[in-house]
C-alpha positions in Angstrom: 0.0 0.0 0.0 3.1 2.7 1.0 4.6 1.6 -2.5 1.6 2.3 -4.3 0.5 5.6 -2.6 4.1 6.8 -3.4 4.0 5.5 -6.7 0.7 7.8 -7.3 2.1 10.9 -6.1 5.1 10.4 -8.5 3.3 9.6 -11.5 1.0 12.7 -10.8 3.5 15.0 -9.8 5.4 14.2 -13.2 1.8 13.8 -15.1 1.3 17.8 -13.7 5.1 18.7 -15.0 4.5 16.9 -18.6 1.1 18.7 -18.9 2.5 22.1 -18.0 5.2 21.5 -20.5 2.9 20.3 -22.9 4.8 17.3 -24.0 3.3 14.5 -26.4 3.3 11.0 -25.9 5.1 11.0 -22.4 2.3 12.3 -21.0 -0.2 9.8 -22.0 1.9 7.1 -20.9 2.3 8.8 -17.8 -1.3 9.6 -17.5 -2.1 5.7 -18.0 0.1 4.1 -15.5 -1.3 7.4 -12.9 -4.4 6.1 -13.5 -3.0 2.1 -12.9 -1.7 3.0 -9.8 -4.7 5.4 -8.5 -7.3 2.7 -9.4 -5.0 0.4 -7.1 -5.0 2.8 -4.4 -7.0 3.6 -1.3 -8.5 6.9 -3.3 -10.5 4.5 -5.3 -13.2 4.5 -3.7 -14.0 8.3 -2.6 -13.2 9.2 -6.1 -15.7 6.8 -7.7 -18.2 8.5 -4.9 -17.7 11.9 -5.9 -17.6 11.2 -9.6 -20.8 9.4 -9.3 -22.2 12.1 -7.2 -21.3 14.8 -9.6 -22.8 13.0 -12.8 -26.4 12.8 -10.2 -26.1 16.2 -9.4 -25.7 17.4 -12.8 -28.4 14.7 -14.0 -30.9 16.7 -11.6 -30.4 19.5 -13.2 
């Protein structure tokens, strides 16, 4: 779990540097595997709630 956490916060500390730069195809590779290692993480969950109430709220609109 301390390996995969840390492995998150790398991948989106350099996802946010390749996006700022505006690099090509590093970034989407990088974007992938920070999305790997985030589905594998503990965040999972409370990010699948709040995306799931976001599309609700904006359904009720």
């Amino acid at each position: 779990m301390a390996v995969s956490i840390s492995l998150v916060l790398l991948f989106g500390l350099i996802l946010a540097l390749l996006l700022r730069a505006n690099k090509g195809y590093g970034t989407a590779a990088v974007a992938a595997l920070f999305g790997f290692y985030l589905a594998d993480s503990g965040a999972a969950g409370p990010i699948s709630q709040l995306t799931t109430a976001v599309i609700d709220a904006i359904q009720a609109m």
